[in-house]
DRENPA-3360 file (N, C-alpha, C; in nm, 2 decimals, always signed):
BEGIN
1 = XXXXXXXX = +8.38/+3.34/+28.71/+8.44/+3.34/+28.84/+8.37/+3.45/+28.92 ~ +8.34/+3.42/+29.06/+8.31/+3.55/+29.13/+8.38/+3.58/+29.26 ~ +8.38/+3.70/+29.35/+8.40/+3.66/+29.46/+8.29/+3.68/+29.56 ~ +8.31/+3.65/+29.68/+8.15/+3.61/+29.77/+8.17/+3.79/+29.79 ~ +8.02/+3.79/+29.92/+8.02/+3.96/+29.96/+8.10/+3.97/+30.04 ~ +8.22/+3.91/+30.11/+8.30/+3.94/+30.18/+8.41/+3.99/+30.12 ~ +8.45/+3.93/+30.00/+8.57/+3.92/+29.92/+8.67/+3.87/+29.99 ~ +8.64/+3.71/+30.09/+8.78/+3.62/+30.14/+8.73/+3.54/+30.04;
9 = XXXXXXXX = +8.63/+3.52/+29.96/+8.66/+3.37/+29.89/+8.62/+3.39/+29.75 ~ +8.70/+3.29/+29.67/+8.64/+3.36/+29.47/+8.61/+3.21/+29.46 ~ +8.53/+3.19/+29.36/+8.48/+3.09/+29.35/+8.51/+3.06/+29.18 ~ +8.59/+2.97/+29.12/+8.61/+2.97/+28.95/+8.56/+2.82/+28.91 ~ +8.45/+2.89/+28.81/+8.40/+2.75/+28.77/+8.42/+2.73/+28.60 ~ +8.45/+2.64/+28.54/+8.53/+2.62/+28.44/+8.42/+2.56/+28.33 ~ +8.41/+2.59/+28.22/+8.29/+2.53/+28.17/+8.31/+2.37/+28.13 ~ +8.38/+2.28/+28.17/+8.33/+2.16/+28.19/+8.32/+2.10/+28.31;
17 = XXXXXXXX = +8.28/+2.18/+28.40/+8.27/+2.17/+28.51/+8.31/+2.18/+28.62 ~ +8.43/+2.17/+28.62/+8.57/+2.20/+28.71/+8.53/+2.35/+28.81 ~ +8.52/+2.33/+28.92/+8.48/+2.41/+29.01/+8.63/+2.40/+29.07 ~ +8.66/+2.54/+29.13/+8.81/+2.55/+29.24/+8.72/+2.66/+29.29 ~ +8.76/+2.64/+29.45/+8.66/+2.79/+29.56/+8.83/+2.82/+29.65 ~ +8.87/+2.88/+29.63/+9.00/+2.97/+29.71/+8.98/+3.06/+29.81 ~ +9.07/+3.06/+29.91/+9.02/+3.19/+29.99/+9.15/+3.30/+29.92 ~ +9.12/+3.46/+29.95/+9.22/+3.61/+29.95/+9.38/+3.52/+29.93;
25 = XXXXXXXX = +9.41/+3.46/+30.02/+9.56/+3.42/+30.08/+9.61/+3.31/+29.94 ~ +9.52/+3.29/+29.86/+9.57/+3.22/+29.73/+9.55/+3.05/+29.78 ~ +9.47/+3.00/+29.94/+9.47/+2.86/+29.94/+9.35/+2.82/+29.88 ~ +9.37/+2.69/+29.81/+9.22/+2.63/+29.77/+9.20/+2.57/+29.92 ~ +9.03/+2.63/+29.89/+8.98/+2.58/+30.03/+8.88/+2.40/+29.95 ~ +8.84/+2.39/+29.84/+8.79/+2.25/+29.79/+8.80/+2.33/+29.63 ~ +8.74/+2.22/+29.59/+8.79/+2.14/+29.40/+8.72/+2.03/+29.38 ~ +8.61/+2.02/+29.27/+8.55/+1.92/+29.24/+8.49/+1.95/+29.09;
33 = XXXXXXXX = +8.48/+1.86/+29.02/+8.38/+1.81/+28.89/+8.24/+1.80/+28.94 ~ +8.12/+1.92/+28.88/+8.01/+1.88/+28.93/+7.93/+1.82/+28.81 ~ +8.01/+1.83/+28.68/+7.93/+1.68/+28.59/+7.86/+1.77/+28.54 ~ +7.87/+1.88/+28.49/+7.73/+1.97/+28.42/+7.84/+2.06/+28.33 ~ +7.79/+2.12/+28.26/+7.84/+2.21/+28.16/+7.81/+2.35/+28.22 ~ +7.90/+2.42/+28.28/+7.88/+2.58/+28.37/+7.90/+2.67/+28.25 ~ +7.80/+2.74/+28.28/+7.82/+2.90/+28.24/+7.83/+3.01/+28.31 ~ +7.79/+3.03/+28.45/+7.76/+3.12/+28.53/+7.79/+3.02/+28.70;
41 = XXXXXXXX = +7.82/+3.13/+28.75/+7.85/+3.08/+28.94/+7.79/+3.28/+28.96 ~ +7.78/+3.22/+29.09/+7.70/+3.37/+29.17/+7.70/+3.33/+29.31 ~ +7.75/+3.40/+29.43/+7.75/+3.42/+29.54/+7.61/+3.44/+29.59 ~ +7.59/+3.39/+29.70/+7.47/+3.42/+29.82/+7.51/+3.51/+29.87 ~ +7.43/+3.67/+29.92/+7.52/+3.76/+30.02/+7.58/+3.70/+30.13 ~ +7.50/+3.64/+30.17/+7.52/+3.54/+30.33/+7.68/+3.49/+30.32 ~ +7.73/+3.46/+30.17/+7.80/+3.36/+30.14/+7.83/+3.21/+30.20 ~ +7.72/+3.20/+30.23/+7.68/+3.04/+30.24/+7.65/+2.94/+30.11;
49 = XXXXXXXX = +7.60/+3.02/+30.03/+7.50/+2.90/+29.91/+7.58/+3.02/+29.79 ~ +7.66/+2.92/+29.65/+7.65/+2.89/+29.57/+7.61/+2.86/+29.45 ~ +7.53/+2.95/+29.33/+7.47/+2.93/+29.23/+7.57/+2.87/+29.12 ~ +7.51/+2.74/+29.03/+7.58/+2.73/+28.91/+7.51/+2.71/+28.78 ~ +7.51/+2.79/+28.68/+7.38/+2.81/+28.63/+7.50/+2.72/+28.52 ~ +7.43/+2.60/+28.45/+7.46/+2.54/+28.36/+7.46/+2.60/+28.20 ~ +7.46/+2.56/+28.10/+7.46/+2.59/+27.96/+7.34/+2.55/+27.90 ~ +7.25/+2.46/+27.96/+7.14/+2.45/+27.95/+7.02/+2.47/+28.04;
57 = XXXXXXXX = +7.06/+2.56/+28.10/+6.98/+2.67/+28.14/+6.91/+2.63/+28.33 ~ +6.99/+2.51/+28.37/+6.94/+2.48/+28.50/+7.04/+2.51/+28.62 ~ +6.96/+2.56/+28.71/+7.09/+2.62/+28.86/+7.01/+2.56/+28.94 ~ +7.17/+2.51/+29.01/+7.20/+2.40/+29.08/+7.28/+2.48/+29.19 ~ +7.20/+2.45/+29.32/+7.31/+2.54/+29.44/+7.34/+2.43/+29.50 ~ +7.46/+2.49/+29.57/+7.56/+2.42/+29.64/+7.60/+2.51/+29.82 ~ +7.64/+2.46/+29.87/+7.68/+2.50/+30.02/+7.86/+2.54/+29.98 ~ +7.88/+2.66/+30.07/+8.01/+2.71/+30.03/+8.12/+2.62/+30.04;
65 = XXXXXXXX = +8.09/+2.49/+30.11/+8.20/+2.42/+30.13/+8.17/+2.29/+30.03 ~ +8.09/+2.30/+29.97/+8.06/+2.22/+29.80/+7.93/+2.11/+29.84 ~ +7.86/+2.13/+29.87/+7.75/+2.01/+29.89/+7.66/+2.06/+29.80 ~ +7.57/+1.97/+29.73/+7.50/+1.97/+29.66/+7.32/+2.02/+29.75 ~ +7.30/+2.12/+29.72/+7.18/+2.15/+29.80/+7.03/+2.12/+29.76 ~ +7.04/+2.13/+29.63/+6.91/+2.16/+29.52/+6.93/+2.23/+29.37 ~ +6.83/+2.20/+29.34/+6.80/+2.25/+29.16/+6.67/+2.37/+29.18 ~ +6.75/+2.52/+29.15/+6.64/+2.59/+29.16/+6.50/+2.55/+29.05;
73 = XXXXXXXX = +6.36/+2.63/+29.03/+6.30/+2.64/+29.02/+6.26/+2.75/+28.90 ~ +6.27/+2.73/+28.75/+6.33/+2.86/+28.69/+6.20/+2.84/+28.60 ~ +6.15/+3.01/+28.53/+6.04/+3.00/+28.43/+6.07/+3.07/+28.29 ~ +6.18/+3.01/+28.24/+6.23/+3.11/+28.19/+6.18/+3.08/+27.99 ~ +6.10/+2.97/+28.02/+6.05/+2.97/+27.84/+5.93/+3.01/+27.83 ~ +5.92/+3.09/+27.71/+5.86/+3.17/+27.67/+5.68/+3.08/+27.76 ~ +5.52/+3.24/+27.75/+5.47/+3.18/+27.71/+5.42/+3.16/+27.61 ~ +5.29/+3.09/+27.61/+5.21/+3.03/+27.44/+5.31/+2.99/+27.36;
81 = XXXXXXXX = +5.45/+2.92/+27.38/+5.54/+2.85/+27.27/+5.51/+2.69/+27.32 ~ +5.44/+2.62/+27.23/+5.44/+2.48/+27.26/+5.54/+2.40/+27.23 ~ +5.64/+2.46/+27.13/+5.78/+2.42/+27.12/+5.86/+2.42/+27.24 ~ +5.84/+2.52/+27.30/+5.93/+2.57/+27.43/+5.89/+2.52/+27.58 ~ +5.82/+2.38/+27.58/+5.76/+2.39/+27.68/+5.88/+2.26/+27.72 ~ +5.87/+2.28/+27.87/+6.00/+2.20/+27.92/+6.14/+2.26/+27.87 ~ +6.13/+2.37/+27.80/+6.27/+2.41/+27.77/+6.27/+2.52/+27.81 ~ +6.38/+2.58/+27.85/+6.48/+2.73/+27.90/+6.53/+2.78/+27.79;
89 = XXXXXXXX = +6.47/+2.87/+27.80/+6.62/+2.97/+27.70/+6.75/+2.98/+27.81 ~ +6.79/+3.05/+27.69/+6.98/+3.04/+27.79/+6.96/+3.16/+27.86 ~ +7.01/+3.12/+27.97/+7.04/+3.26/+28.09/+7.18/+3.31/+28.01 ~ +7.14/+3.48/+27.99/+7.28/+3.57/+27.96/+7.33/+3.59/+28.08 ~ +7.26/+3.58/+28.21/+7.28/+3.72/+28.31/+7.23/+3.64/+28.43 ~ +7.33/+3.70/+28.56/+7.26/+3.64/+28.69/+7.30/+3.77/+28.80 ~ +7.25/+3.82/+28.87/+7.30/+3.91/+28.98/+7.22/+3.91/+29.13 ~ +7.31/+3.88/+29.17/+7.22/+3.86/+29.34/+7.26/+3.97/+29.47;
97 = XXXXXXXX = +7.20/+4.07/+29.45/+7.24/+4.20/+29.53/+7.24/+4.12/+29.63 ~ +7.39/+4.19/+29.69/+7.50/+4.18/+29.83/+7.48/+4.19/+29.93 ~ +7.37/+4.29/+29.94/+7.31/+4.31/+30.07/+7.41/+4.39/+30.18 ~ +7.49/+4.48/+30.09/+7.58/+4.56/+30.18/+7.53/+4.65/+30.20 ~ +7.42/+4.74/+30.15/+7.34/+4.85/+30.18/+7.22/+4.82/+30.28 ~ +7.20/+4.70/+30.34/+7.10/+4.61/+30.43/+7.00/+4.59/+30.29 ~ +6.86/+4.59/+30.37/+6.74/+4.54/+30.25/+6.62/+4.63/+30.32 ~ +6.57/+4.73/+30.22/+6.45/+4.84/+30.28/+6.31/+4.76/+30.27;
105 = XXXXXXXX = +6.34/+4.63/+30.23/+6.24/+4.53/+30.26/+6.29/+4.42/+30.20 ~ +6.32/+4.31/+30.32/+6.36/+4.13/+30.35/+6.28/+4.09/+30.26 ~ +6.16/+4.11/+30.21/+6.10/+4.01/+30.13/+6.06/+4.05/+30.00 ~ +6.13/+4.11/+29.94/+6.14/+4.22/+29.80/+6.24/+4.10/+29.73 ~ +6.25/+4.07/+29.60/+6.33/+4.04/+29.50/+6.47/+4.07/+29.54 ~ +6.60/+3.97/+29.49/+6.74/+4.05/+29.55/+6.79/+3.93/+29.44 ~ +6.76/+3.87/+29.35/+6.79/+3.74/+29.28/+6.75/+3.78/+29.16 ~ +6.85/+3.78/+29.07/+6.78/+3.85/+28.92/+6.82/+3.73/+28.79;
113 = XXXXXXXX = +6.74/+3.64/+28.73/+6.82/+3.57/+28.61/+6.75/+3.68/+28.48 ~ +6.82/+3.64/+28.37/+6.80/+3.73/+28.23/+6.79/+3.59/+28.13 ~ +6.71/+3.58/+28.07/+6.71/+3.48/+27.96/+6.70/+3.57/+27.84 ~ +6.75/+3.46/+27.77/+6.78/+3.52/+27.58/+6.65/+3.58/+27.52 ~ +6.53/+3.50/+27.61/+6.43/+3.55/+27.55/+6.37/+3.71/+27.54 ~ +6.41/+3.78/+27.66/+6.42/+3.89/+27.72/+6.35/+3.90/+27.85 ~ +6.32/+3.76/+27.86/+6.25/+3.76/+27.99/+6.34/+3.77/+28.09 ~ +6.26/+3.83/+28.22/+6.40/+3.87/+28.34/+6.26/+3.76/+28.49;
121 = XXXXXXXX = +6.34/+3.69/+28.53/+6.29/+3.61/+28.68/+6.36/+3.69/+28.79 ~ +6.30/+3.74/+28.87/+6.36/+3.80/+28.98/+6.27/+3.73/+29.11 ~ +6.39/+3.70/+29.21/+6.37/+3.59/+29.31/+6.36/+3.65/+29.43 ~ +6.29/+3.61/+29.58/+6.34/+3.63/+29.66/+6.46/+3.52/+29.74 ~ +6.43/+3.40/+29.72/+6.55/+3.30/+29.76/+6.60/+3.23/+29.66 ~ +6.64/+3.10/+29.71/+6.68/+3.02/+29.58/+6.52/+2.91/+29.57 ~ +6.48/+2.92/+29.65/+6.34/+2.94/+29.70/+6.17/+2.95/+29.67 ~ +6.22/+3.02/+29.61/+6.08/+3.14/+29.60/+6.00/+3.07/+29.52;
129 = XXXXXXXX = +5.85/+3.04/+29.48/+5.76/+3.01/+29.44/+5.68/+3.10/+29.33 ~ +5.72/+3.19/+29.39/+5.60/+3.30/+29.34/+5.73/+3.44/+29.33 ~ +5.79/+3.39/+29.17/+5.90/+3.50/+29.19/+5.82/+3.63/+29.05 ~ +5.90/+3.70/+29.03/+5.84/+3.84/+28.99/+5.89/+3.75/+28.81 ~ +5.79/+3.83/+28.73/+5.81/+3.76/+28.59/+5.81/+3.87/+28.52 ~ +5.92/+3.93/+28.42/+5.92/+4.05/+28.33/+5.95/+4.03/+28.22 ~ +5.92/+4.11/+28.08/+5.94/+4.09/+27.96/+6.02/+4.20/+27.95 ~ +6.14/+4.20/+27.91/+6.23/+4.35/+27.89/+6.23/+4.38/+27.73;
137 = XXXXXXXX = +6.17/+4.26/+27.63/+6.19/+4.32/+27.51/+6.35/+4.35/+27.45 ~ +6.43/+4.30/+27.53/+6.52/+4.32/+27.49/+6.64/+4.15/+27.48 ~ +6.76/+4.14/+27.41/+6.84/+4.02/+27.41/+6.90/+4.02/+27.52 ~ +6.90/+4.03/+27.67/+6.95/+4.07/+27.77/+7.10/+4.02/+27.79 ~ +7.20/+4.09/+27.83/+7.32/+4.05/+27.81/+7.34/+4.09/+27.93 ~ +7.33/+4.15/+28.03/+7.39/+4.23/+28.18/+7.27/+4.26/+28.27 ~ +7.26/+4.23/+28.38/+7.19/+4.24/+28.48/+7.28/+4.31/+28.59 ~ +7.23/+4.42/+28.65/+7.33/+4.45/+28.80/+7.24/+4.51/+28.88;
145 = XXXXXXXX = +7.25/+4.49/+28.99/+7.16/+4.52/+29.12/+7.24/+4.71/+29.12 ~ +7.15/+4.80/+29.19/+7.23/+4.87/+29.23/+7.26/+4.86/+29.35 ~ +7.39/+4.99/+29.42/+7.38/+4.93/+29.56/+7.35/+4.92/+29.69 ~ +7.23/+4.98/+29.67/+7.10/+5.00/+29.81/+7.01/+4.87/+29.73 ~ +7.01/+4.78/+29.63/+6.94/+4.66/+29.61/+6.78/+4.68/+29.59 ~ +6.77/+4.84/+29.54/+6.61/+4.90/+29.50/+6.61/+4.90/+29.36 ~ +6.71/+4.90/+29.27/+6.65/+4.90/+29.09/+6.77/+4.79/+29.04 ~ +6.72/+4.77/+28.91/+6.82/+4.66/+28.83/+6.82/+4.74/+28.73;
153 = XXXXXXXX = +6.92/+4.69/+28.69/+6.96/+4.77/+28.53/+6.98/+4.66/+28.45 ~ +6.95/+4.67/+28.34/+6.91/+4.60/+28.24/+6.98/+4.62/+28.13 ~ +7.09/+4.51/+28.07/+7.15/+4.60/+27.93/+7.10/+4.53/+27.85 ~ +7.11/+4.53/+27.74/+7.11/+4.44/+27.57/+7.08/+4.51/+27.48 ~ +7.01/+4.39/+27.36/+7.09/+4.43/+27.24/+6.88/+4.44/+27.21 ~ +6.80/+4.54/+27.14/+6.69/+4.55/+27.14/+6.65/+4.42/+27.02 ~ +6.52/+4.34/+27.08/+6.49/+4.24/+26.99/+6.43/+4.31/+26.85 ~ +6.38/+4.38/+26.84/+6.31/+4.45/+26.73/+6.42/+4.48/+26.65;
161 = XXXXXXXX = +6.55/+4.55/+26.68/+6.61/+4.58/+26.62/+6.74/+4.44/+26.55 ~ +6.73/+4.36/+26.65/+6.81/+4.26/+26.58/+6.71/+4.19/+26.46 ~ +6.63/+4.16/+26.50/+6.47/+4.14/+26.43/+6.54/+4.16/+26.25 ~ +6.51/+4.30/+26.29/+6.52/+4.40/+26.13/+6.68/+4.42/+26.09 ~ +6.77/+4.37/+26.16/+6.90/+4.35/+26.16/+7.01/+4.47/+26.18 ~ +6.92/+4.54/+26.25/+6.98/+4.68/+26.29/+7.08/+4.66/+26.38 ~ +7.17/+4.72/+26.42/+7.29/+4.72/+26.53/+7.25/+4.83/+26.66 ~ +7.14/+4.75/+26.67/+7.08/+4.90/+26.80/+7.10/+4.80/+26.91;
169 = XXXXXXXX = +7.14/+4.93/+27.03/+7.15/+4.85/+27.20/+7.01/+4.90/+27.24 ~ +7.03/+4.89/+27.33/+6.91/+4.91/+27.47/+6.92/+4.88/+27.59 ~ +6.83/+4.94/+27.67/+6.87/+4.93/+27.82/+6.78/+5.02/+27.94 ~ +6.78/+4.99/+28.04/+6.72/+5.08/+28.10/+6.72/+5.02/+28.26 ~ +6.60/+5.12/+28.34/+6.65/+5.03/+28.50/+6.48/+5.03/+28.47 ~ +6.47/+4.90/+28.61/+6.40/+4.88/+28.60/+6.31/+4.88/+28.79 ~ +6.21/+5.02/+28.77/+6.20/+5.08/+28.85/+6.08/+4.96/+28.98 ~ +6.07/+4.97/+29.07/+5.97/+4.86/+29.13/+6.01/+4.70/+29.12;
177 = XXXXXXXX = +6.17/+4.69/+29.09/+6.14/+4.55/+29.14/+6.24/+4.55/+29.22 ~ +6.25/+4.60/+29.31/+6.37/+4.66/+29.42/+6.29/+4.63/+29.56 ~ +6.34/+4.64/+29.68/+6.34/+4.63/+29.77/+6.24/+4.74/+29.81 ~ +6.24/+4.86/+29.77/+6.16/+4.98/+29.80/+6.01/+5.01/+29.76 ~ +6.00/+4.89/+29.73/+5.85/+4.90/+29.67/+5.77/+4.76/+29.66 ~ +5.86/+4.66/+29.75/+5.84/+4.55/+29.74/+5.83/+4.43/+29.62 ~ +5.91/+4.50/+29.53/+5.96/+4.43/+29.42/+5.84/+4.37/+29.33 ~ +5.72/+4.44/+29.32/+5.61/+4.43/+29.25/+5.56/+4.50/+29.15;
185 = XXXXXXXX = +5.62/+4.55/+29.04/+5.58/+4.65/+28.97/+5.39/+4.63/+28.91 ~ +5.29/+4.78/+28.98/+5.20/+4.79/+28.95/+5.13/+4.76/+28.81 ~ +5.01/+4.68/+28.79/+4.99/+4.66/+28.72/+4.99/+4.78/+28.59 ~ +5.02/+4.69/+28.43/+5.01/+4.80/+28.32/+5.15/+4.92/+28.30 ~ +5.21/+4.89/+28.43/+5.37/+4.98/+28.43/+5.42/+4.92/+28.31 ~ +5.52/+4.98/+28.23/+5.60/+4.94/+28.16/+5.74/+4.84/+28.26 ~ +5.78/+4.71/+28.20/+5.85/+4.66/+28.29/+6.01/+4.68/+28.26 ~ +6.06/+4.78/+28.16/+6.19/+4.86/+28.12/+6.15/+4.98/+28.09;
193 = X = +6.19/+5.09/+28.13/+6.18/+5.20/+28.10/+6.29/+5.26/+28.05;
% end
């Protein structure tokens, strides 16, 4: 469930599909079966467009009043896995900074997915062609924008350490894919610190 950047409307989607979008006042404003297996919903700051990131790893946006708009565009399997080709790992994590701090640059990343793999896609629309591609090395479980929409923070569980069957976390922000630097981290940077 989330609610938009306004906070008049929550949006609860049910994992067999069952979507209800309500406004503050407790009325359902629409209600529908969108036929997919949900794991994740996420607000547009605009609160126009609706993210529904399925169980098998594809998002599907919708218009706030339920229209079917498109099937994003996602890169989220590994490379050099020939096994993995045409397939997604599972998105843990989705966060789409609010845009309540404005944007220190409109065309900077504001769209973040996290896949199991530890790879992190950061977007500028639902959109975007040429989005930012990172390896966090980590089981990613939590993505959050901060709230000027300049760093993301990164939680999980470290792959090396599950690897060897250790109980170690990890985490860190991740500096340059924010708005203040145009969401392009310099070549050879580390992309978690």
């Amino acid at each position: 469930m989330h609610w938009n950047a306004e906070g008049k409307e929550i949006c609860i989607a049910y994992r067999d599909g069952h979507v209800i979008v309500g406004g503050v006042k407790g009325n359902r404003l629409w209600g529908k079966n969108l036929g997919y297996e949900l794991s994740k919903v996420a607000w547009s700051p605009d609160c126009r467009t609706l993210l529904f990131v399925t169980a098998d790893s594809q998002v599907h946006t919708y218009t706030r009043e339920g229209m079917r708009t498109g099937t994003m565009r996602l890169a989220g399997a590994p490379e050099g896995d020939p096994a993995a080709a045409g397939k997604l790992d599972p998105i843990n994590a989705v966060d789409w900074y609010d845009g309540a701090e404005g944007y220190e640059d409109p065309s900077a990343p504001s769209l973040a997915f996290a896949f199991s793999s530890g790879r992190l896609q950061l977007c500028r629309s639902t959109t975007d062609d040429e989005p930012v591609l990172l390896e966090s090395g980590l089981d990613v479980r939590q993505v959050v924008w901060n709230c000027a929409g300049t760093v993301l923070a990164v939680a999980g569980v470290s792959q090396r350490g599950r690897q060897a069957g250790a109980a170690s976390g990890g985490g860190g922000l991740l500096p340059g894919a924010g708005p203040a630097t145009g969401g392009i981290p310099e070549a050879g940077s580390p992309s978690v610190v």
